[in-house]
C-alpha positions as CSV (number, residue, x, y, z in Angstrom):
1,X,279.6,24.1,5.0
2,X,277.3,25.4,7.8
3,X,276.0,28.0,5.4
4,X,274.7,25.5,3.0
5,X,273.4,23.5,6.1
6,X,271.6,26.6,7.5
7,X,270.2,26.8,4.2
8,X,268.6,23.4,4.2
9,X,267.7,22.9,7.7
10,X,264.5,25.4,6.9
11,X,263.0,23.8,3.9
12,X,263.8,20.1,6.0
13,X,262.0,21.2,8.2
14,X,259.0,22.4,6.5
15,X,259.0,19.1,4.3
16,X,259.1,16.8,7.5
17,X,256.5,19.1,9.1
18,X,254.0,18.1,6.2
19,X,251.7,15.2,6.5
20,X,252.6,11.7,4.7
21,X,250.0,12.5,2.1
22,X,250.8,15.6,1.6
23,X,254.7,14.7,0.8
24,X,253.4,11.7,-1.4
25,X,251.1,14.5,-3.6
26,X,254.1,17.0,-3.5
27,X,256.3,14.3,-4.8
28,X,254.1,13.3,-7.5
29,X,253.6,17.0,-8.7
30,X,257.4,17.4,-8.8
31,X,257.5,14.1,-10.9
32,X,255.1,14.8,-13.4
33,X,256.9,18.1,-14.3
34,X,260.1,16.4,-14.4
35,X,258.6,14.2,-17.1
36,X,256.8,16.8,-19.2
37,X,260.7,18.8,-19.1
38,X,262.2,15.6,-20.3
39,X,259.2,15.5,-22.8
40,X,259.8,18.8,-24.0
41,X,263.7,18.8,-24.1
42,X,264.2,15.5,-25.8
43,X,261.3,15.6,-28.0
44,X,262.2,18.3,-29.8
45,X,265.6,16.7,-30.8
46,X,263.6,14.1,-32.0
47,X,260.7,15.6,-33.6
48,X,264.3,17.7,-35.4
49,X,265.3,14.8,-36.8
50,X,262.4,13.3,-37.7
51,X,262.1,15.5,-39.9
52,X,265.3,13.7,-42.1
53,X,262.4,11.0,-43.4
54,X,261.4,9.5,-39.7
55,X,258.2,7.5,-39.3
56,X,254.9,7.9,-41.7
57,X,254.8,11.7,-42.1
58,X,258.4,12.9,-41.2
59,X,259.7,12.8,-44.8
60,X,256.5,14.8,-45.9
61,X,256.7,17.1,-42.8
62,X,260.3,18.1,-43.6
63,X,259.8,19.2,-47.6
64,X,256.5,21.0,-45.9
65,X,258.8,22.7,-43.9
66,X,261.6,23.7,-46.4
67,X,258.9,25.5,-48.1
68,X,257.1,27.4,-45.8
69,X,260.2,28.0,-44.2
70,X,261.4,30.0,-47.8
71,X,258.5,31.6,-48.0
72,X,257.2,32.6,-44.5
73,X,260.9,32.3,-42.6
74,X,261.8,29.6,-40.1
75,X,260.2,30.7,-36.8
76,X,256.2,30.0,-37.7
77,X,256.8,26.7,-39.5
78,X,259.4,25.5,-37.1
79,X,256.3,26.7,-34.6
80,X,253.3,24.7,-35.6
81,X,255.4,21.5,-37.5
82,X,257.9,20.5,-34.4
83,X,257.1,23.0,-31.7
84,X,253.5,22.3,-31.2
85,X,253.6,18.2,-31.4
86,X,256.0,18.6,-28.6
87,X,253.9,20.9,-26.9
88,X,251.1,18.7,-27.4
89,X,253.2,15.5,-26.0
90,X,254.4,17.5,-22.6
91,X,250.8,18.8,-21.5
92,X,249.2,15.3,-22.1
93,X,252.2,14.1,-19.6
94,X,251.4,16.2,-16.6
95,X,247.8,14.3,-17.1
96,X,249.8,10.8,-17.2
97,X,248.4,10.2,-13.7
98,X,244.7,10.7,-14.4
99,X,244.8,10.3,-17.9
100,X,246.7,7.4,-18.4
101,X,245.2,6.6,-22.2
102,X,245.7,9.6,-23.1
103,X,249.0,10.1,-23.1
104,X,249.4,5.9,-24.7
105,X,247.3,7.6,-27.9
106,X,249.1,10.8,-28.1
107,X,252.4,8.5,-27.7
108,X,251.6,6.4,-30.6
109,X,251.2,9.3,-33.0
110,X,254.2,10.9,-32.5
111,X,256.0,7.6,-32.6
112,X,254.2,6.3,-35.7
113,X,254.0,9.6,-37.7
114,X,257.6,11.2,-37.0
115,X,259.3,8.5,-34.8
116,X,259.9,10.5,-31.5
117,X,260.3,7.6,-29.0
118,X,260.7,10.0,-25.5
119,X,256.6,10.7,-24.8
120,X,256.2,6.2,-25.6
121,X,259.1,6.0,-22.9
122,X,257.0,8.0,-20.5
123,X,253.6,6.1,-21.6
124,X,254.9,3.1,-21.0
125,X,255.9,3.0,-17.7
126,X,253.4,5.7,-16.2
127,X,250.6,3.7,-17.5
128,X,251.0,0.4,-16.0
129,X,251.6,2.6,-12.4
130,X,248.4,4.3,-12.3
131,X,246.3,2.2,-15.3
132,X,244.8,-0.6,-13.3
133,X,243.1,-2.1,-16.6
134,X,245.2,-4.4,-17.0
135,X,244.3,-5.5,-20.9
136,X,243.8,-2.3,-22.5
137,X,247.2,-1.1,-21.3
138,X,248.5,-4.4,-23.2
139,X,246.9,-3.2,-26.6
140,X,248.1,-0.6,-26.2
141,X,251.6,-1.5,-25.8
142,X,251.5,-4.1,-28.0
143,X,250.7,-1.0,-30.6
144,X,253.7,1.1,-29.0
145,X,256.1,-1.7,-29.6
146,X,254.8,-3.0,-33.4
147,X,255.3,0.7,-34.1
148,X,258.9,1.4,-32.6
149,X,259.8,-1.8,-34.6
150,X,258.3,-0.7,-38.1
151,X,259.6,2.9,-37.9
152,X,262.8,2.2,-37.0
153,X,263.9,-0.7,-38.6
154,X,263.7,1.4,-41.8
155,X,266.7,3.2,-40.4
156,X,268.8,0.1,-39.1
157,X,268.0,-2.6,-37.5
158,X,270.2,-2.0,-34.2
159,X,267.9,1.0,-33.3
160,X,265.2,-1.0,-33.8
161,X,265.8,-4.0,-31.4
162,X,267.5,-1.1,-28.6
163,X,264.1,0.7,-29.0
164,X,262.1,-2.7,-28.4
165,X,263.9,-3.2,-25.4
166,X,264.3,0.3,-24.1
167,X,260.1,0.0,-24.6
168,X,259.8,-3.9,-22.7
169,X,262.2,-2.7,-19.8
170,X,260.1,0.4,-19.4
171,X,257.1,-1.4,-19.3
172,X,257.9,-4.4,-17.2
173,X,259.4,-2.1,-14.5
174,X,256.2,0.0,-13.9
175,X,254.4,-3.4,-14.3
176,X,256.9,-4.1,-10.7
177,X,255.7,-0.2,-9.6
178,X,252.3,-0.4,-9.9
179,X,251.6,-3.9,-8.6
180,X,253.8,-3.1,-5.6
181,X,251.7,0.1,-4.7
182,X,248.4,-2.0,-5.4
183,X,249.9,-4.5,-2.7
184,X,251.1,-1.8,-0.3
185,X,247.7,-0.1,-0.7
186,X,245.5,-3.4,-0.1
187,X,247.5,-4.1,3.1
188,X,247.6,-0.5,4.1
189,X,243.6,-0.6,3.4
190,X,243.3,-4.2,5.5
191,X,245.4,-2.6,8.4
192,X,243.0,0.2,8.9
193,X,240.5,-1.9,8.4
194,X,241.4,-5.0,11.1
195,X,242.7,-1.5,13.6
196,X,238.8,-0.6,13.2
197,X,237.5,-4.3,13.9
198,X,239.7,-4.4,16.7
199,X,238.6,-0.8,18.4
200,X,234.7,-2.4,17.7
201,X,235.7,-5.0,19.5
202,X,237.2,-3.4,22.4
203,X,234.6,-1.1,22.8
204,X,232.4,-4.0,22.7
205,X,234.0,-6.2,25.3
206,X,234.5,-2.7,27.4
207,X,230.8,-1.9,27.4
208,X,229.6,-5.5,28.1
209,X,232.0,-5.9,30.6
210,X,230.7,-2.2,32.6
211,X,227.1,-3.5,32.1
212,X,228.3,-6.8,33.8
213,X,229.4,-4.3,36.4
214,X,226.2,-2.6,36.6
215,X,224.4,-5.3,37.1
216,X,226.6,-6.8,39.6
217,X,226.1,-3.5,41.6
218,X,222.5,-3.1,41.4
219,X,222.0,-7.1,42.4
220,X,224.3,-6.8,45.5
221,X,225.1,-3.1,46.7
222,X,221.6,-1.5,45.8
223,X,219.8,-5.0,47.3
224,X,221.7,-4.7,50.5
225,X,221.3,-0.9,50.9
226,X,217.8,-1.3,50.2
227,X,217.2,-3.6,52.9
228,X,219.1,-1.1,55.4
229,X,216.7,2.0,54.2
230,X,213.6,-0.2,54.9
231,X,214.7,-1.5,58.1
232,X,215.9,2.0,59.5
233,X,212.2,3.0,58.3
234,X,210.8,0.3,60.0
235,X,213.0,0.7,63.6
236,X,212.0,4.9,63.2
237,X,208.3,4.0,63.0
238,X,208.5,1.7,65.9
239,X,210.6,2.8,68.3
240,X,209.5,5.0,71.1
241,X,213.0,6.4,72.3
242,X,213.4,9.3,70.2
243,X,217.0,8.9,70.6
244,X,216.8,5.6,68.6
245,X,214.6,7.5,66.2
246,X,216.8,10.3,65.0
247,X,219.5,7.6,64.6
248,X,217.4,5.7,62.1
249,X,216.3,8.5,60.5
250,X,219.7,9.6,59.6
251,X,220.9,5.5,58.6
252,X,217.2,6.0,56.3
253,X,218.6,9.1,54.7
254,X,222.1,8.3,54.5
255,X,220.9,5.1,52.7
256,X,218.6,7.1,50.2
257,X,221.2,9.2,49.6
258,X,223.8,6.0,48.7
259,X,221.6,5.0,46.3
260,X,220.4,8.0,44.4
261,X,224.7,8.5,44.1
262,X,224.5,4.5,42.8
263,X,221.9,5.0,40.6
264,X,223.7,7.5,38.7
265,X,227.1,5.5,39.0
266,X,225.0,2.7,37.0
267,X,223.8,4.5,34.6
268,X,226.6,5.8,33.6
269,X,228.1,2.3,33.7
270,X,225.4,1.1,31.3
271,X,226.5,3.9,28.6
272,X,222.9,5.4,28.2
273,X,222.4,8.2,25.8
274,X,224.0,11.3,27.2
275,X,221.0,13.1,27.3
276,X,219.0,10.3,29.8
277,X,222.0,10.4,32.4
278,X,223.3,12.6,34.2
279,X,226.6,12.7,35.5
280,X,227.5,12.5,38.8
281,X,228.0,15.6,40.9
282,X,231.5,17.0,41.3
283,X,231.1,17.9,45.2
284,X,233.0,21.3,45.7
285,X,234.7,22.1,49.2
286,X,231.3,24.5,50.4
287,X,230.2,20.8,50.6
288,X,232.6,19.7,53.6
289,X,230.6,21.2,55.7
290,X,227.8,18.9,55.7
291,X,230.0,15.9,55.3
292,X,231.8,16.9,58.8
293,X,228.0,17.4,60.2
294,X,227.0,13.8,58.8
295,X,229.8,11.9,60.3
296,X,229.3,14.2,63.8
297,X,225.6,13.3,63.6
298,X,227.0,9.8,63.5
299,X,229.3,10.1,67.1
300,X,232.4,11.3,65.4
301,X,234.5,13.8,67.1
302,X,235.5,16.4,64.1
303,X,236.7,19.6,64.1
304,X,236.8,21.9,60.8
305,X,239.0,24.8,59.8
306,X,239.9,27.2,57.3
307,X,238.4,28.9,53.9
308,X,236.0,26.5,52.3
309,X,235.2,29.1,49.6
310,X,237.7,29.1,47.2
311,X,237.7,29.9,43.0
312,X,240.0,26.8,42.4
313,X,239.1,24.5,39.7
314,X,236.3,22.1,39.9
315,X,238.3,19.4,39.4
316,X,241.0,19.7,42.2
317,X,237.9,20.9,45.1
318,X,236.2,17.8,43.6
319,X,239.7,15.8,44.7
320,X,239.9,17.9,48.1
321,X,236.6,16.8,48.8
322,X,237.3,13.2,48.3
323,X,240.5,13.2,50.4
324,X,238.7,14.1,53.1
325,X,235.7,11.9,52.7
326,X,238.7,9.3,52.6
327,X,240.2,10.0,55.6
328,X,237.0,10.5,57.6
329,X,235.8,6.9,56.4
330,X,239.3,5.5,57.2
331,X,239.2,7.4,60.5
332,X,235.9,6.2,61.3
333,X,236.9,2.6,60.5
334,X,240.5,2.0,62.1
335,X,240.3,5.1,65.2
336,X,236.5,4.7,67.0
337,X,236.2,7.6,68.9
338,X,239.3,9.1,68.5
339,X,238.8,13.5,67.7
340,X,240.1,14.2,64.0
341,X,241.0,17.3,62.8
342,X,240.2,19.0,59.2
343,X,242.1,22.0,58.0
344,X,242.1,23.5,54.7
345,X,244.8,26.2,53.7
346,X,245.7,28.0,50.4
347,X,249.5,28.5,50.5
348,X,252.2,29.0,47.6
349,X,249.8,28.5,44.5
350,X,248.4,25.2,46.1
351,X,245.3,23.8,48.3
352,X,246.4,22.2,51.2
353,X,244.0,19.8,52.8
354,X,245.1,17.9,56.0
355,X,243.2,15.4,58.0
356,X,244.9,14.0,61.2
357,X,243.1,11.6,63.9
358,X,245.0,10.6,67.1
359,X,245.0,6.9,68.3
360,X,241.6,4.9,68.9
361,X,240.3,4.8,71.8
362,X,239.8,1.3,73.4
363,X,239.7,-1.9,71.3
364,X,238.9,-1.8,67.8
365,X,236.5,-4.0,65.8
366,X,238.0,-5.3,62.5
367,X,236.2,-3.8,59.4
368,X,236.4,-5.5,55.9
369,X,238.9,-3.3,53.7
370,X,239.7,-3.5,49.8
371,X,242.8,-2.1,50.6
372,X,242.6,0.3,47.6
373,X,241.4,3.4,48.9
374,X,244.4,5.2,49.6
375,X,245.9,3.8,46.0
376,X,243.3,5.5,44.3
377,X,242.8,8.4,45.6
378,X,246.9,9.1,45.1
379,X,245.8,8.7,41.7
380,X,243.2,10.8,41.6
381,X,245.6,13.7,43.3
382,X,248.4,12.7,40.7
383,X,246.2,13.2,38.3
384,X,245.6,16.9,38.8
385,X,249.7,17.3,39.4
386,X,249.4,17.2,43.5
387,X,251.4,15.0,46.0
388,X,249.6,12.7,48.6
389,X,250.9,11.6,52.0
390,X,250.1,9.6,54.5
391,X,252.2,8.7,57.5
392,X,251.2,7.9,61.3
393,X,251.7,10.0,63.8
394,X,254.3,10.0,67.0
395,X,251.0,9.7,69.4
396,X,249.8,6.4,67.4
397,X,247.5,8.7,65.3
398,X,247.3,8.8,62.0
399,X,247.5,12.1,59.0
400,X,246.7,12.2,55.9
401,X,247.8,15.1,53.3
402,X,247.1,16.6,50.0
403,X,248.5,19.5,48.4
404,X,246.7,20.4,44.7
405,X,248.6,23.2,43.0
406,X,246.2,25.5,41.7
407,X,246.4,28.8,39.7
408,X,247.8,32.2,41.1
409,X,244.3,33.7,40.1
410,X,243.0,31.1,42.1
411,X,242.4,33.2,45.7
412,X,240.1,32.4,48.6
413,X,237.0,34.3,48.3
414,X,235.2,35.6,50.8
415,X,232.7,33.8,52.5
């Protein structure tokens, strides 16, 4: 028993591995050889017979045969009188897919002229499953039953009305075949066709929905950041304390630099042609330095440590880099003037990137907060298989975490 199941587990296995398609033209293959054997086999026991007198030329075709078989031996005349008909009758059914008519006319001879019923069986219900002319199939099975009743009611009329039927019963149930697969096909066909609509639409609603976005943006965020650029420019022109002057040349630059980032953000949103946009920067960890530098030209209190040249994946420095823009923003916002700490570390096949603050110093000034920044960056370093913690510290501080597995290869290069 487990022989017999070994020995059908492999071809199980290579059948289910095959697509639907694929199985559906396999299966029709192995049907229309089945058919042409059954052709082949039983025809010949009837084109035999029919050579006792059956239909328009069997009588004739059997005292043919007698004497070429006296003179020339059976083989040749058995051959070419009920070998090759047969022959004939089988090839013409492996065609009965794409050839439908052909095999009706070849049918009707065989039936007419020596009464051999089998290849009419066939006919009649491939034809109606792969015909989809509806009113020459019927002529032609009117034809294929008028004859079945003339040739054999000359014998009796029993085989004559079993014939009839065998024909009707034949043809009624690939009638019930074929207009099933037409159905099945249609709604298959309308499926795909309502899954496409729906995709269109999607996409549709998706991209008017990001241009919403985009506008949205550039009407609020790019106004407002505008007016803080031109007003920086404004208070670096006019003021005379130089002090004063740096600072509003950094707000100036900072600004330009938010919305050269935003202009890019937007035109992404607005799904121009990929060669008109480019997309945004991946910032790599050499980058943290000048992000510690902006936010300690800004008053912060950072301090920065370990490798920043590493061979890690631009995706996972990308997420590095945004933890710690995270935390530095979050640090800025909910512990003024309190001294943060930065470390990144390579340990175990992962980048480790810490950011802890201790408490603020004196009261703080509430800040508006989406409350989503932490959510998504936990995506973000989910997303490239990492953990992300955050937990406050025992002195009222607060420390954020990140560890980003990386690849063995993947080793601190030197600076």
């Amino acid at each position: 028993m487990h022989t017999r199941t070994g020995l059908l587990a492999r071809p199980l296995r290579l059948w289910r591995g095959l697509g639907a398609q694929r199985q559906r033209e396999l299966w029709l293959m192995v049907t229309d050889w089945c058919c042409a054997l059954a052709v082949l086999f039983f025809g010949l026991l009837f084109q035999i017979q029919s050579l006792e007198g059956w239909g328009l030329v069997g009588g004739a075709m059997g005292d043919l045969f007698e004497r070429e078989s006296d003179r020339y031996g059976s083989l040749l005349p058995g051959l070419l009188y009920i070998g090759l008909p047969v022959l004939l009758a089988a090839a013409v059914t492996l065609a009965r897919r794409h050839r439908p008519p052909l095999l009706m006319g070849v049918a009707l001879i065989l039936l007419a002229g020596f009464g051999n019923i089998v290849p009419a069986l066939i006919a009649v219900y491939s034809s109606p499953v792969h015909f989809p002319r509806r009113a020459l199939l019927a002529v032609w099975s009117t034809a294929l039953v008028v004859a079945a009743w003339a040739v054999f009611a000359q014998e009796d009329a029993g085989v004559s009305v079993m014939a009839v039927l065998g024909l009707l019963l034949l043809l009624m149930l690939g009638l019930y075949v074929g207009t099933r697969r037409q159905l099945v096909e249609g709604l298959r066909e309308r499926a795909a066709r309502l899954e496409r609509e729906q995709h269109l639409l999607a996409e549709q609603a998706v991209g008017a929905e990001r241009t919403r976005i985009a506008r949205d943006m550039h009407d609020v965020v790019a106004h407002r950041v505008s007016l803080i650029v031109l007003h920086a420019g404004g208070m670096e022109v006019s003021t005379a304390d130089p002090h004063a002057a740096e600072a509003a040349e950094f707000i100036r630059g900072t600004g330009r630099q938010a919305l050269g980032e935003l202009r890019d953000i937007l035109g992404v949103l607005r799904e121009y042609p990929r060669s008109s946009v480019s997309a945004p920067q991946v910032p790599d960890l050499s980058r943290l330095r000048g992000l510690v530098a902006e936010w300690k030209a800004a008053g912060m209190d950072v301090e920065l440590s370990g490798r920043l040249s590493w061979n890690a994946p631009a995706a996972v420095q990308g997420v590095a880099h945004q933890v710690v823009r995270e935390a530095l923003t979050n640090a800025a916002k909910h512990a003024t003037g309190a001294q943060v700490r930065v470390a990144v570390e390579h340990a175990e096949g992962a980048l480790e990137v810490t950011v802890a603050n201790g408490p603020a110093r004196g009261n703080v000034m509430p800040v508006p907060s989406s409350g989503f920044g932490l959510a998504g960056l936990r995506e973000q370093v989910d997303g490239e298989g990492g953990r992300l913690e955050a937990h406050e510290r025992a002195d009222g501080g607060w420390e954020l975490s990140a560890r980003l597995p990386v690849e063995e290869s993947a080793r601190p290069s030197r600076p």
